[in-house]
C-alpha positions as CSV (number, residue, x, y, z in Angstrom):
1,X,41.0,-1.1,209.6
2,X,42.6,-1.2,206.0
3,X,43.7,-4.7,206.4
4,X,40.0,-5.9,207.0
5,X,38.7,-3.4,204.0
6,X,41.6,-5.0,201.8
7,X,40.7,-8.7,202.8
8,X,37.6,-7.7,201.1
9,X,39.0,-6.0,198.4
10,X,37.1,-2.5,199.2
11,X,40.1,0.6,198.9
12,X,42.0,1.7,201.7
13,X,40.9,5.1,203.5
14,X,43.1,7.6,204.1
15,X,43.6,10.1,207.5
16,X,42.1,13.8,206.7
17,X,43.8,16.3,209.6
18,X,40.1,17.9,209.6
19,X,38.1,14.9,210.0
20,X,40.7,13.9,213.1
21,X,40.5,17.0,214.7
22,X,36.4,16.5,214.4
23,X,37.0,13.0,215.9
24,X,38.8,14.5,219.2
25,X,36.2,16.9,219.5
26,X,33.3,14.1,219.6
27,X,35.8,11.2,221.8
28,X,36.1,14.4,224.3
29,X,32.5,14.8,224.2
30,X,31.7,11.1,225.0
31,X,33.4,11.8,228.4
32,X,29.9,13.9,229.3
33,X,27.4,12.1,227.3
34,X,28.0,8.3,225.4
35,X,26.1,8.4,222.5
36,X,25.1,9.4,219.0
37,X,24.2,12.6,219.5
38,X,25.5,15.2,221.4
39,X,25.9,16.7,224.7
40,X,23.5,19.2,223.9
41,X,20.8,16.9,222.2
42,X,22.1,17.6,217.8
43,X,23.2,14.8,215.8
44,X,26.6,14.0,215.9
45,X,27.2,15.1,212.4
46,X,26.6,18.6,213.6
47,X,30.1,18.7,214.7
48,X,31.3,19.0,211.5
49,X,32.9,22.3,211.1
50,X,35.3,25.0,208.9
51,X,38.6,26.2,209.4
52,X,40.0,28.2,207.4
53,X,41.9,31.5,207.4
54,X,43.5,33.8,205.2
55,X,46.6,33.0,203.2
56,X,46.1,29.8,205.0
57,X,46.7,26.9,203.8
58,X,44.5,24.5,206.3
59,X,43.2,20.9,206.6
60,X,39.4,20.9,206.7
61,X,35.9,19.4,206.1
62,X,33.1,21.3,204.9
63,X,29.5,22.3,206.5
64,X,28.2,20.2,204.3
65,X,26.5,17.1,206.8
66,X,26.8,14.4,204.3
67,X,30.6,14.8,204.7
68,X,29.8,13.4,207.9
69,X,28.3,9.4,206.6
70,X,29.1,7.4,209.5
71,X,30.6,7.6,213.4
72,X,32.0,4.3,215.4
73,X,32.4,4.8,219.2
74,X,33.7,2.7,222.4
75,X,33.7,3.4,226.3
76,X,36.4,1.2,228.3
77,X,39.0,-0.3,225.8
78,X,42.4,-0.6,226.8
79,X,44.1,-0.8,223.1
80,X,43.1,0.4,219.3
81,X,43.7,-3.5,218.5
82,X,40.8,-4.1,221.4
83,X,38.8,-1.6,220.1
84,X,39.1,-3.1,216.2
85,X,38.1,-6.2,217.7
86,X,34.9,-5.1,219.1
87,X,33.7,-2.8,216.8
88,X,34.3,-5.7,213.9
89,X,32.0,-8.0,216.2
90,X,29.4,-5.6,216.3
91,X,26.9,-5.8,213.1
92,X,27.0,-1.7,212.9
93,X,30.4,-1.0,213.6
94,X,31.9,-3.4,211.2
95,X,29.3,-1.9,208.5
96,X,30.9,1.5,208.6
97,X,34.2,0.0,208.6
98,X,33.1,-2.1,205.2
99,X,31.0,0.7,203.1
100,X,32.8,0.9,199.8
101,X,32.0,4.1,199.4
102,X,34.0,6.1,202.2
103,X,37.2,7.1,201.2
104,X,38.4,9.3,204.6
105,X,38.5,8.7,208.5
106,X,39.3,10.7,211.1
107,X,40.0,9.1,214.7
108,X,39.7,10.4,217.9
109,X,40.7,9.1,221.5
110,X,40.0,11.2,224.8
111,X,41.2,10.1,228.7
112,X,38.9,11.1,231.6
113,X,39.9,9.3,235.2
114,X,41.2,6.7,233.5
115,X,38.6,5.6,230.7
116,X,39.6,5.5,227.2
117,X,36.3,7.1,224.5
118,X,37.2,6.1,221.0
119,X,35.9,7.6,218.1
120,X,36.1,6.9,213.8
121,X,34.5,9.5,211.9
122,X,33.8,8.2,208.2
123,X,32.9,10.9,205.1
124,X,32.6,9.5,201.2
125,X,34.4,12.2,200.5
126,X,38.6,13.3,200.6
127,X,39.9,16.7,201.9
128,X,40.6,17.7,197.9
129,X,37.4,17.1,197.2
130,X,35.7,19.4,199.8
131,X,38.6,22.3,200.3
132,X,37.4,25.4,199.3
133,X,40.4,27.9,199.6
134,X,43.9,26.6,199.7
135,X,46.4,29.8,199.0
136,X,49.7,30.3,199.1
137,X,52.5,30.7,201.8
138,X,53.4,35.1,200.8
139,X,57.7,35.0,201.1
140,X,57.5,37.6,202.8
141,X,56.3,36.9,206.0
142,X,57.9,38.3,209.2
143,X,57.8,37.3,212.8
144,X,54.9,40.4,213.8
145,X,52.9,38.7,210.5
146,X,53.4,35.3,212.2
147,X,52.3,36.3,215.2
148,X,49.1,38.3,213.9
149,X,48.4,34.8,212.5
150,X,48.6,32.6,216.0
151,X,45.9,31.9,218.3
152,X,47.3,30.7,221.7
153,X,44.2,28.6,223.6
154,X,44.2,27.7,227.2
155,X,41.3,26.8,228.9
156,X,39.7,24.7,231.9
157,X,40.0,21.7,229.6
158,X,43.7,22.1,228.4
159,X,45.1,22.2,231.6
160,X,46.1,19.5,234.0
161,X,47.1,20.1,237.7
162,X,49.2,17.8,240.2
163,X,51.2,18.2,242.8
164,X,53.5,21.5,242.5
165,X,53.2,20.7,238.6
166,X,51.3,22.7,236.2
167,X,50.9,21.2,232.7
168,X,49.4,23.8,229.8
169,X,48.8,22.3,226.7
170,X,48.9,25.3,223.9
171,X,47.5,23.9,220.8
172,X,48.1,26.3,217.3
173,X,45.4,26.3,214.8
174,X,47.3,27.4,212.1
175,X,49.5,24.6,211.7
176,X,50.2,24.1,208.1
177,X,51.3,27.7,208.4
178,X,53.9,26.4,211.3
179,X,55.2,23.8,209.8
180,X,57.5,25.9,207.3
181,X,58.9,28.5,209.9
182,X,61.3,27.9,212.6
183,X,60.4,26.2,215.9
184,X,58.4,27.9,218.3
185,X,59.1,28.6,221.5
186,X,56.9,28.8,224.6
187,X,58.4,30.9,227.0
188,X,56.6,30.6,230.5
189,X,56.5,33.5,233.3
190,X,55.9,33.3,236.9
191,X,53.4,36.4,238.6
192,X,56.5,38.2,239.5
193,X,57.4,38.0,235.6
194,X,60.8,35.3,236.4
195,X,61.2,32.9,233.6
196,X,60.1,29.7,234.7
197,X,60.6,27.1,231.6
198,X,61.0,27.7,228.1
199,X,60.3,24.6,226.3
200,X,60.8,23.8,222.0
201,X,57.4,22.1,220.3
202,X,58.2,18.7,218.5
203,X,55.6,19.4,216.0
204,X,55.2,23.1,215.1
205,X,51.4,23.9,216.3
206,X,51.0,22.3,219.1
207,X,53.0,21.0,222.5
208,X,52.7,20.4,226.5
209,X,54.4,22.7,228.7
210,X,55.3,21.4,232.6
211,X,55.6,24.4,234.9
212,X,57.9,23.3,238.0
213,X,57.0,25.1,241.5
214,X,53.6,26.2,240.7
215,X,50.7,25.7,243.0
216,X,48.1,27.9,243.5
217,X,49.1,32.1,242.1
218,X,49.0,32.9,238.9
219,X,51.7,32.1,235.8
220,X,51.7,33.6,232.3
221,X,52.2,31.9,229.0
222,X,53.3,33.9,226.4
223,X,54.2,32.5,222.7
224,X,57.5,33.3,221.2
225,X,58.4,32.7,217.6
226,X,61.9,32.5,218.7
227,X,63.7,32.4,221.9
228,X,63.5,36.0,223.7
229,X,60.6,36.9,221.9
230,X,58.7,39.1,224.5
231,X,55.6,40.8,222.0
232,X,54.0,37.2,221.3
233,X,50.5,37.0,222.4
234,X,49.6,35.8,225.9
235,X,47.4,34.0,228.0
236,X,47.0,34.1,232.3
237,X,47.0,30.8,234.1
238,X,45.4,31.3,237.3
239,X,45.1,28.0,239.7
240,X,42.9,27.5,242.0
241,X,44.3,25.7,245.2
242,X,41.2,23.8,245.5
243,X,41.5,22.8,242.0
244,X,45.5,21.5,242.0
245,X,45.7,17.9,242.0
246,X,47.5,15.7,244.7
247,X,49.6,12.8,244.0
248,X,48.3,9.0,245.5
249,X,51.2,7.4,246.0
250,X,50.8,3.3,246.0
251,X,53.6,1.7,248.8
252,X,54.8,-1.8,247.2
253,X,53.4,-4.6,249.2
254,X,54.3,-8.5,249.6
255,X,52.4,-11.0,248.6
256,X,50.0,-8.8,246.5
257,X,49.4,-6.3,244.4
258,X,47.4,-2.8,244.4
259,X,46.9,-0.4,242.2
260,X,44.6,3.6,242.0
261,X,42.3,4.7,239.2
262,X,44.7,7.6,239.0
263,X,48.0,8.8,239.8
264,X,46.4,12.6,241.5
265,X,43.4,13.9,242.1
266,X,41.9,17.2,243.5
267,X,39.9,17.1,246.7
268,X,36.6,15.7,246.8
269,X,37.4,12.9,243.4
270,X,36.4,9.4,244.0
271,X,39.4,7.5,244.2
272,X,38.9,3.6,243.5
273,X,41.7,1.3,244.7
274,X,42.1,-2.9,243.9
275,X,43.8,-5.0,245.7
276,X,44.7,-8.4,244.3
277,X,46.2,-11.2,245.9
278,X,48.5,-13.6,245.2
279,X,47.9,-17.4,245.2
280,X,47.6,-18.8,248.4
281,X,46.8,-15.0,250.1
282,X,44.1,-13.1,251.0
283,X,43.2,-9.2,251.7
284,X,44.1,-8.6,255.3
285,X,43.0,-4.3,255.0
286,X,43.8,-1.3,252.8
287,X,45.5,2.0,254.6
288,X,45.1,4.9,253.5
289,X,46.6,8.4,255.3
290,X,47.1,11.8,254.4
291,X,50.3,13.9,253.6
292,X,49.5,14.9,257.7
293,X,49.0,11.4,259.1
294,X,45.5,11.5,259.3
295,X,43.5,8.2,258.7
296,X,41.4,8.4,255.1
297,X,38.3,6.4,255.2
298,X,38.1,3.8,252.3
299,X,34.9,2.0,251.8
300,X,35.1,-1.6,250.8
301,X,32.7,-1.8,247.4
302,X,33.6,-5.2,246.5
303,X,35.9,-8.6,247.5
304,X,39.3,-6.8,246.1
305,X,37.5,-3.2,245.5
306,X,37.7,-0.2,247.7
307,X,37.0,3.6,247.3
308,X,38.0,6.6,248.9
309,X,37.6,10.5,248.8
310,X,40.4,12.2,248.1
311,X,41.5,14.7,250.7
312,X,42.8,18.1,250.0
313,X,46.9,16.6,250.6
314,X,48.4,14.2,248.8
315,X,48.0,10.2,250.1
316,X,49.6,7.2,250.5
317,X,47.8,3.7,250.1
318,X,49.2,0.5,251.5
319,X,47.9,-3.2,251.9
320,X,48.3,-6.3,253.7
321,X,48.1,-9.8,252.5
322,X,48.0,-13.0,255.2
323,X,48.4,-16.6,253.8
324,X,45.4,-17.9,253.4
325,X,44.0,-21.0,255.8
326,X,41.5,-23.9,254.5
327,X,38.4,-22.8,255.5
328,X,36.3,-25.3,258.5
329,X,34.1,-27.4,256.5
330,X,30.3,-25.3,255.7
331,X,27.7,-25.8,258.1
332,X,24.5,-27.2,257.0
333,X,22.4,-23.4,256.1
334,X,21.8,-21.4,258.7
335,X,18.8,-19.5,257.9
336,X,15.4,-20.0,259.4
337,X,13.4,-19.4,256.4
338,X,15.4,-22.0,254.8
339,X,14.2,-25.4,256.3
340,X,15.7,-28.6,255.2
341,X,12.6,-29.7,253.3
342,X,11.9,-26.8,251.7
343,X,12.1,-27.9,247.8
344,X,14.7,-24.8,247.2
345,X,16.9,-25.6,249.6
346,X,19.4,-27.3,247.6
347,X,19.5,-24.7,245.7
348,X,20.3,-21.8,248.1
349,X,22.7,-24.0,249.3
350,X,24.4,-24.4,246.3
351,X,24.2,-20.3,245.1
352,X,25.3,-19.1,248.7
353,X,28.3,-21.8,248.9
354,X,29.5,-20.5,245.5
355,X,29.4,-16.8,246.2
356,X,26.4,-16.1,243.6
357,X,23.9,-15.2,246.7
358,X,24.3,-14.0,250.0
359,X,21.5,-14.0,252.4
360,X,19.8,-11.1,253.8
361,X,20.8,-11.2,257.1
362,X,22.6,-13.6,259.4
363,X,19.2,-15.8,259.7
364,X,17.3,-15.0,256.9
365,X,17.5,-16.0,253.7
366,X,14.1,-14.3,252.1
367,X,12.5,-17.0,249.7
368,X,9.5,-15.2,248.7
369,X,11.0,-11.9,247.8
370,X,11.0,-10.5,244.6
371,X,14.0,-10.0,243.0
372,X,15.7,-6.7,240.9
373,X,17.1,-6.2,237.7
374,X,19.9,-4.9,239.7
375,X,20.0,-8.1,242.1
376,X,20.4,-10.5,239.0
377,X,23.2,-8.5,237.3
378,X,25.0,-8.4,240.3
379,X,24.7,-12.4,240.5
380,X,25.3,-12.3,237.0
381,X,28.7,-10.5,237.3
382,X,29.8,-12.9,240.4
383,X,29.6,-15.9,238.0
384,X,32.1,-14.1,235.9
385,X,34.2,-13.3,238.7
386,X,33.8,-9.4,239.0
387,X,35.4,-7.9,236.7
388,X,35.7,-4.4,235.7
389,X,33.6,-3.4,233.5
390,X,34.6,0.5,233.6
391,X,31.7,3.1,234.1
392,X,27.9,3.2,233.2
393,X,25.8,6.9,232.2
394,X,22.4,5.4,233.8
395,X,21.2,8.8,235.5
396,X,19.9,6.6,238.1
397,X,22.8,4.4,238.7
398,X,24.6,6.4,241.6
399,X,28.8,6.1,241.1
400,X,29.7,3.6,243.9
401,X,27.0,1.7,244.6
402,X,26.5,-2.5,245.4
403,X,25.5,-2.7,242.1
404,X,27.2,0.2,239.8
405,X,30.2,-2.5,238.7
406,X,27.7,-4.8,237.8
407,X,25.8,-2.4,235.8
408,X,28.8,-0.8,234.3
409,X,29.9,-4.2,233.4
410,X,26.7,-6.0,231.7
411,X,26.1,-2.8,229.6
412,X,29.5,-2.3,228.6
413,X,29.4,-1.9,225.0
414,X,31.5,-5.2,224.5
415,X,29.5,-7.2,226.7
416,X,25.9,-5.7,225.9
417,X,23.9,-8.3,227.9
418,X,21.9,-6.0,229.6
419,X,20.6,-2.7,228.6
420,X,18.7,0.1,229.6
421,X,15.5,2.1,229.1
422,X,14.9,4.8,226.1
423,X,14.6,7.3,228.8
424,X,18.4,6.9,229.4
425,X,17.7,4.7,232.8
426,X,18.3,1.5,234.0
427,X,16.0,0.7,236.4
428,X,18.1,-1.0,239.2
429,X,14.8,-1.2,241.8
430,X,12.4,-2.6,238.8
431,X,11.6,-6.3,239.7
432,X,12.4,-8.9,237.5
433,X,9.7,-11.2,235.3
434,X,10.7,-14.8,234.7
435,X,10.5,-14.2,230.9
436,X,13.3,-10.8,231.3
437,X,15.3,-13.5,233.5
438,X,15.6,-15.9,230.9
439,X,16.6,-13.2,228.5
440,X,19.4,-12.2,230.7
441,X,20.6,-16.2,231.0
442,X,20.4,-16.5,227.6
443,X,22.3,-13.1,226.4
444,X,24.8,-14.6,229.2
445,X,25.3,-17.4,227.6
446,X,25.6,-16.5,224.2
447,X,28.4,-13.9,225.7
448,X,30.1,-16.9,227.1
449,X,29.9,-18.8,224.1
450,X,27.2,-21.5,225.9
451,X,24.9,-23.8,223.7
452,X,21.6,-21.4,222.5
453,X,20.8,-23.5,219.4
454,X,18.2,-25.7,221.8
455,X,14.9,-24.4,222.0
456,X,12.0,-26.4,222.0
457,X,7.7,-26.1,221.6
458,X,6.2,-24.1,224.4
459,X,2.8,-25.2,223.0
460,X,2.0,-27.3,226.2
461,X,1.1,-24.5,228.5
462,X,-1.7,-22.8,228.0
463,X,0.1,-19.3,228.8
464,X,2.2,-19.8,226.0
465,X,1.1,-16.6,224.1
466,X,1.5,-14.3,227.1
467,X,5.3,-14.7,226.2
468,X,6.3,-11.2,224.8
469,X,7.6,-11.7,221.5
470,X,11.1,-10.4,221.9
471,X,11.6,-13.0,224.7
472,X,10.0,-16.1,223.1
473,X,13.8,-18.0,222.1
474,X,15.1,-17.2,225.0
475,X,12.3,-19.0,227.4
476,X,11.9,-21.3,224.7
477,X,15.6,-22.0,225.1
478,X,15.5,-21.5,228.9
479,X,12.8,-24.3,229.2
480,X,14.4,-26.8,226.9
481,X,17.6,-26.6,229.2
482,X,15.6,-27.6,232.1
483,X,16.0,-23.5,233.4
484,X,12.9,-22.3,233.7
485,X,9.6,-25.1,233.8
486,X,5.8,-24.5,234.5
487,X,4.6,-23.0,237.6
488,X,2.1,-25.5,237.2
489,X,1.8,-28.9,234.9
490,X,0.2,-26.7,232.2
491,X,1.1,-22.4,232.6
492,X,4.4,-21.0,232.3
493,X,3.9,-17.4,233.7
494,X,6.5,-15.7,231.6
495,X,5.4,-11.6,233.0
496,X,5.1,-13.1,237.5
497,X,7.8,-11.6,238.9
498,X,11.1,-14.0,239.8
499,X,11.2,-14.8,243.9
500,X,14.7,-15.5,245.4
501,X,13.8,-19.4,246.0
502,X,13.0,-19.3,241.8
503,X,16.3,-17.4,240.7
504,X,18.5,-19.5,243.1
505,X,17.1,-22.7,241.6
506,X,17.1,-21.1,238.3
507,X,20.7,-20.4,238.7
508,X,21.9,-23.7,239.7
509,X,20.3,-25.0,237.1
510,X,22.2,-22.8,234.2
511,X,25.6,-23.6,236.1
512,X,24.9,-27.7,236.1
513,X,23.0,-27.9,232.4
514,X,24.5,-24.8,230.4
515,X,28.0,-24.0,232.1
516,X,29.1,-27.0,233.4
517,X,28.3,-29.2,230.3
518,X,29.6,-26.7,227.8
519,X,33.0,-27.0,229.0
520,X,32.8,-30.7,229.1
């Protein structure tokens, strides 16, 4: 981020510990709700907040809400350097990266199943500027004084379970304060008080503690200034067998590869599982079975995509690749709705032999029906080949659906070519208007880096100013590329819903006179 500030000569900012710690709290809180505000409705500057204690001396930001200027976020990202990449190709994110005027960040980054939520917190302000109390270490401070001064926190959200594994994470507040004593020293008791582990922090304030031989019971974590401590403060662990997580184990396979969406889960959790193939293979089935040998049902979602609910014993997952044979030459279609001379049929040909559209049954093909805005995201995210695109928060997108990777995918904030409603919905069932599906082509395209300069007069059809104003350059566009032409010699009807027979032609078109010539 500084080496894009200095290119433009602005000054670098520097890390404030209180705007960081801000920063986790809000990347933990995109996990339940991703966006701008809240979980519970407020601003996100509202998560700005004090810490400071007596004799104290503590990192921290002020109440004050103009500390908080500016917040970048992102859902999905694998890397910082991906994240820098998107947020600089967005026109928002890059601003609060560029405003001469902030001088201090705080970043945040929180895991949940797998997903990545990244956070920057920006202020104008430094941590000199807004400190309000900063006194002095006293020299004469003794272990019972230390410990008056610790605050030992475990709860639901600091603690991890696996298989015969508990992890605590025992986070200090006061660690300014730390940092000039000795190590400390967790020292970690079973129920019948035997010492389990007893594990030295690497930075004073905070650490991760892995209890061996713990299931369900209870443990107790006390805090020792120094080792054999036994009047530290402590805390009572109690697990839940329902609640301990159980390992998925992946068996290496031939010819292939497969991997989980996470290493353990506790029962009930959604468990996704892709296969991928090597060249010249193909998926021949996915196994799963329990820790007893029982069969686990896994649900194929996709071509190399499969879920499963996690049982309440651990699981292995296997696969099986065969070579792959050259497929018997196509039939001419099968589908009675679909006759030869029917003026789409070249056209359903062409989208069903490519894997863009499927029929609706073994016969039918359904010409005349309308389409969805979840049916042309799907076909939208076959042309690029399915990939993942992470997790969407439509509430009315159900988690494994046909459609949900599709969704998930041409929302993602690095993608952004299709979004949802102000009421925080996407509308999967809505049916689709030819103007919206030349929207979606064109915000394609541009995502693929396709010709959009071409637009051309729509003053030829008489329907012209039906066209809703935020569509207007992409029909125009859409129409100039031959995409989408008149229903008639003279009317466009930009807001009648899109049939099947219109989006497969429609389709074919943007593959043969957008994709295919742009990589010419």
């Amino acid at each position: 981020m500084n080496q894009e500030r200095s290119i433009r000569g602005l000054s670098p900012l520097t890390m404030g510990h209180g705007m960081t710690e801000v920063a986790m709290q809000r990347a933990a809180e995109l996990a339940v709700h991703i966006a701008h505000e809240r979980p519970d409705g407020k601003s996100f500057a509202t998560a700005v907040s004090t810490n400071f204690n007596e004799n104290i001396v503590v990192y921290a930001v002020s109440n004050d809400m103009s500390l908080a200027a500016g917040e970048n976020l992102s859902v999905g990202l694998e890397s910082p350097a991906d994240v820098m990449d998107a947020w600089m190709n967005s026109e928002t994110h890059r601003a609060n990266i560029l405003t001469p005027s902030y001088q201090q960040i705080g970043v945040g980054c929180f895991e949940n199943n797998g997903i990545l939520y990244w956070i920057q917190w920006f202020s104008p302000h430094t941590t000199s500027q807004v400190s309000t109390q900063t006194g002095s270490i006293p020299t004469d401070v003794g272990v019972k004084t230390l410990m008056d001064h610790l605050d030992l926190m475990v709860d639901s959200d600091t603690i991890e379970l696996d298989v015969d594994a508990l992890v605590v994470t025992a986070p200090l507040y006061n660690r300014r304060y730390l940092a000039t004593l000795r190590p400390i020293l967790p020292e970690i008791k079973d129920a019948h008080g035997n010492v389990i582990a007893t594990v030295s922090y690497g930075d004073p304030g905070s650490g991760t503690i892995r209890l061996r031989g713990v299931s369900a019971g209870t443990a107790t974590v006390r805090l020792a200034a120094y080792e054999g401590q036994r009047d530290g403060p402590t805390m009572q662990v109690t697990v839940n067998a329902s609640n301990v997580n159980r390992s998925v184990d992946v068996i290496p396979t031939s010819h292939g590869s497969l991997s989980v969406s996470c290493a353990s889960a506790s029962a009930g959790t959604k468990v996704t599982i892709t296969v991928s193939p090597d060249d010249g293979y193909e998926v021949d089935g996915v196994i799963v079975t329990s820790a007893g040998g029982a069969p686990v049902d896994a649900e194929k979602i996709s071509e190399h995509r499969y879920i499963f609910e996690m049982p309440p014993e651990p699981v292995t997952v296997d696969a099986s690749f065969l070579k792959s044979v050259d497929p018997e030459p196509e039939p001419a279609l099968s589908f009675a709705d679909v006759p030869a001379s029917a003026w789409y049929y070249d056209a359903v040909a062409f989208v069903c032999e490519n894997g863009i559209m499927e029929g609706t049954g073994d016969t039918q093909f359904q010409p005349d029906m309308t389409t969805t805005r979840s049916m042309i995201v799907t076909m939208l995210h076959r042309l690029e080949g399915e990939p993942f695109g992470g997790t969407s928060s439509f509430h009315d997108v159900v988690y494994g659906s046909w459609y949900a990777d599709a969704v998930a995918w041409v929302s993602s904030p690095l993608i952004n070519i299709v979004e949802g409603y102000d009421n925080g919905g996407f509308g999967p069932n809505d049916a689709i208007t030819r103007e919206q599906l030349a929207t979606f082509l064109y915000r394609y395209a541009q995502h693929k880096g396709y010709d959009t300069a071409s637009t051309g007069s729509l003053s030829g059809y008489s329907d012209a100013g039906r066209v809703s104003s935020w569509a207007r350059t992409a029909i125009s566009w859409a129409n100039t590329k031959g995409l989408i032409t008149g229903n008639t010699a003279t009317t466009l009807n930009p807001l009648g819903y899109a049939s099947r027979a219109e989006v497969a032609t429609v389709l074919m078109r943007f593959v043969e006179n957008v994709a295919e010539s742009s990589s010419r």
